[in-house]
C-alpha positions in Angstrom: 0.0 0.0 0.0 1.2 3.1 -1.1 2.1 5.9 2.1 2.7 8.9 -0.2 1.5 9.2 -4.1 3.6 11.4 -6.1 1.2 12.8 -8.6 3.2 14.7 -12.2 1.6 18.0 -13.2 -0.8 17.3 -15.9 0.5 17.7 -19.1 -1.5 19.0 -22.3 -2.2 16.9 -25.4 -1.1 19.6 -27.4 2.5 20.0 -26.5 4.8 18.9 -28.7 8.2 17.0 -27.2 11.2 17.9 -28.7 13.3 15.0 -30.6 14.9 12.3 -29.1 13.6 14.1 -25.6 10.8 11.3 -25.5 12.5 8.6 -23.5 14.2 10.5 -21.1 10.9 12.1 -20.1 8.9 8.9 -19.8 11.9 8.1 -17.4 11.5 10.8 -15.2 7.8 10.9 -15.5 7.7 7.5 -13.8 10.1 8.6 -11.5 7.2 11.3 -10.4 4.8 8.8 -10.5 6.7 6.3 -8.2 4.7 5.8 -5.3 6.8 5.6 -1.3 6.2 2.5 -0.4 6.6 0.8 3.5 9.4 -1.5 2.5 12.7 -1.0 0.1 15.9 0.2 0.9 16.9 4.5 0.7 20.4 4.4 1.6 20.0 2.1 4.6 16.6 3.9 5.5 13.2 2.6 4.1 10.7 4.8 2.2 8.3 4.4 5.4 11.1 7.1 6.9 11.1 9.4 4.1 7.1 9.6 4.2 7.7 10.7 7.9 10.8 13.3 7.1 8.9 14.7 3.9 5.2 14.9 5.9 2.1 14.5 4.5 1.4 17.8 3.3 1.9 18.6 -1.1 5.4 20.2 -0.2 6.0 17.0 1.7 5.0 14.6 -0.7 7.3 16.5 -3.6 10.4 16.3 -1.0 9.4 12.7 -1.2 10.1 12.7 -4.7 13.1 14.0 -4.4 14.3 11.8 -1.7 13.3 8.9 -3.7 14.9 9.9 -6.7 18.2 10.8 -5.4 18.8 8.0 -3.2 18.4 5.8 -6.4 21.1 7.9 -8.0 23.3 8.6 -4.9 22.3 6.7 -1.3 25.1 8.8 0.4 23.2 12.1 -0.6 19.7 10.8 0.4 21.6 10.2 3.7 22.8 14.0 3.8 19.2 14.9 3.3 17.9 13.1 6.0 20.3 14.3 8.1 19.7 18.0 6.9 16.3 17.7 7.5 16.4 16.0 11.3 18.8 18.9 12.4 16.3 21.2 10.9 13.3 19.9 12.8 15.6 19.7 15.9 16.9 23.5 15.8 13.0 24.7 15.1 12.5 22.6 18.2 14.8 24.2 20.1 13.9 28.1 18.8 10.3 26.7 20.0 10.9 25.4 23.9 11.2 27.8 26.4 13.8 28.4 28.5 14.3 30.3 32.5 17.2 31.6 33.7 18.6 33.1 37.1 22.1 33.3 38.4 23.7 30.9 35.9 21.3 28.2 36.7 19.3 27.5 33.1 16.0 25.1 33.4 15.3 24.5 29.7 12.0 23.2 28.7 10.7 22.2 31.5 7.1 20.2 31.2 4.6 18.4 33.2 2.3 15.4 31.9 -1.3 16.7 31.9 -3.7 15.2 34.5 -7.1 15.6 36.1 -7.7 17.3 39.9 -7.3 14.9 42.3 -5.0 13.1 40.6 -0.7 12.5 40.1 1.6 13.6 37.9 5.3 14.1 37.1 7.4 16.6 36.0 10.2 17.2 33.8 13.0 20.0 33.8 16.2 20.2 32.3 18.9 22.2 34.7 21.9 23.1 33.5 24.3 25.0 36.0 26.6 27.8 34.2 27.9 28.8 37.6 31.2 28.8 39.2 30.4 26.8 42.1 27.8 23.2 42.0 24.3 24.0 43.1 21.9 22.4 45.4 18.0 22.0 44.9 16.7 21.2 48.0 12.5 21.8 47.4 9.9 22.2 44.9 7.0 23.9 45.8 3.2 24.6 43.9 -0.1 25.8 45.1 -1.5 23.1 42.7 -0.5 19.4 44.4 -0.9 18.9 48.3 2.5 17.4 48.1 5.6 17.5 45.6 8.9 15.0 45.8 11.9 14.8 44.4 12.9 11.7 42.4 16.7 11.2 41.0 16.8 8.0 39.2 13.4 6.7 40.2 14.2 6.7 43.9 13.0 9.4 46.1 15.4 11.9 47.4 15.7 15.3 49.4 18.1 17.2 47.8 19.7 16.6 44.2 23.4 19.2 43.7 24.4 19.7 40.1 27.9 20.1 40.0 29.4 23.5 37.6 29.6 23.1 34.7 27.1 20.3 34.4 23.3 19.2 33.3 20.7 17.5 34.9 18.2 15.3 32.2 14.6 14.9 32.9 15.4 11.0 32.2 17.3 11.3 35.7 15.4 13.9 37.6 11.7 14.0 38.1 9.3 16.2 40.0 6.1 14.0 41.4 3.0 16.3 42.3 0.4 14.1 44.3 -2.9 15.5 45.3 -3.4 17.8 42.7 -5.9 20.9 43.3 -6.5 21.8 39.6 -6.9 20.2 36.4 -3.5 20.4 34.2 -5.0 21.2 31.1 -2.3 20.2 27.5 -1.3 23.8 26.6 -0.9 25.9 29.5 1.7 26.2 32.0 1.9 25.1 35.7 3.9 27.4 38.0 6.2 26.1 40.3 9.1 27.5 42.7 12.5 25.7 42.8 14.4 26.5 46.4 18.2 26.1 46.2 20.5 25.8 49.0 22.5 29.6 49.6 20.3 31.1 46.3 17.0 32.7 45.7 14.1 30.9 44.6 13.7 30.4 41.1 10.0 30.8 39.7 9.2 28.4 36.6 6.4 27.9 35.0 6.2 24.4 33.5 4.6 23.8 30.0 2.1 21.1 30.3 2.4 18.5 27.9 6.0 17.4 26.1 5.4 19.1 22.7 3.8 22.0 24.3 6.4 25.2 23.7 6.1 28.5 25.3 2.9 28.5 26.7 1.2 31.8 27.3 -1.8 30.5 29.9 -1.1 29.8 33.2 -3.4 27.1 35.0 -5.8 29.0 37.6 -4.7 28.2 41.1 -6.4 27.7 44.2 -7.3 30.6 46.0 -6.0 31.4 49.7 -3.3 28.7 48.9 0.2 29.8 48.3 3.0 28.0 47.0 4.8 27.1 50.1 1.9 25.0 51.6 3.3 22.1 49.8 7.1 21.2 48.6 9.1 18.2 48.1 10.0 15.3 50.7 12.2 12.9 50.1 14.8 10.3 51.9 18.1 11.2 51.5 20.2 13.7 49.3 22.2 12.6 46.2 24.9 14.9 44.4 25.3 14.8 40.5 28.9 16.1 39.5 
């Protein structure tokens, strides 16, 4: 079954090819015509990949074309163009997620899985410490969840120190929210307050959903509640150099 149909501009009876010019554009006309099919090799990757790199849009589908022509000619190029094309998607990715900064401590994209009141839910920040000196987070705190922990590697913990220089992932470090007061609606933002040891508090507001970038909307909090009612526990503290 076909995943992307490359359709040639219609062409009227009327026109006249030139001489000898009649074979070479049958050739490329079934080139055009050539569907992208699920299995078959492009230069080690199969024409299900190029569907998904192209898109499915009428630009897509004549990138497609392309793709599929050139890796016949030249796999090494339809390599380069895949690899073009994933670098492009990542830096628009990058220009797209937000990012907080504060006294050479950088929390890029920092996101929270959406999830009903009364439910759980985790969090994910990226901290990156540009400082001289390692830092210490020692509590999370939001008016939204009746309690907030600390996780470094699953395991629960009080305190995590990133050492200068360094970066914490979200596959290591996760923020738990239990209890939650408010739904967490995909698309806005959930404000939270990361305490350091010896620094200021550091406001965040954390983009609900993965793929949501730069939200503008702010979830509604609860009122009289404020966002030192609840904060992280944990067991023990664990230092990442």
């Amino acid at each position: 079954m076909a995943l992307c149909q490359i359709r040639p501009p219609r062409v009227s009876g009327h026109q006249k090819q030139p001489a000898g010019q009649h074979r070479e554009n049958r050739s490329t006309t079934d080139a055009r015509q050539a569907p992208v099919r699920a299995r078959g090799e492009l230069g080690g990757l199969d024409r299900r990949s190029a569907c998904k790199v192209a898109g499915w849009s009428q630009r897509g589908k004549a990138w497609a074309a392309v793709a599929v022509m050139a890796s016949k000619e030249d796999p090494m190029k339809w390599q380069a163009l895949v690899l073009g094309l994933t670098l492009a998607v990542a830096a628009a990715a990058g220009a797209l997620a937000h990012t907080e900064q504060q006294a050479g401590i950088m929390v890029t994209h920092p996101w929270v899985a959406s999830a009903e009141a009364g439910g759980d839910t985790t969090g994910h920040p990226t901290i990156v410490n540009r400082g001289e000196s390692a830092i210490e987070l020692v509590n999370v705190t939001s008016a939204a969840a009746e309690r907030v922990h600390l996780l470094l590697d699953g395991q629960s913990t009080e305190t995590v120190t990133v050492g200068n220089g360094k970066t914490l992932s979200p596959k290591r470090l996760e923020i738990r929210f239990e209890g939650l007061k408010v739904d967490l609606p995909t698309g806005k933002a959930l404000p939270v307050t990361l305490h350091f040891a010896d620094r200021e508090p550091m406001d965040v507001h954390m983009a609900i959903g993965r793929d949501t970038m730069n939200p503008q909307q702010v979830v509604k909090l609860p009122q009289g509640h404020h966002a030192e009612e609840s904060g992280s526990h944990g067991a023990s503290g664990h230092h990442e150099d």
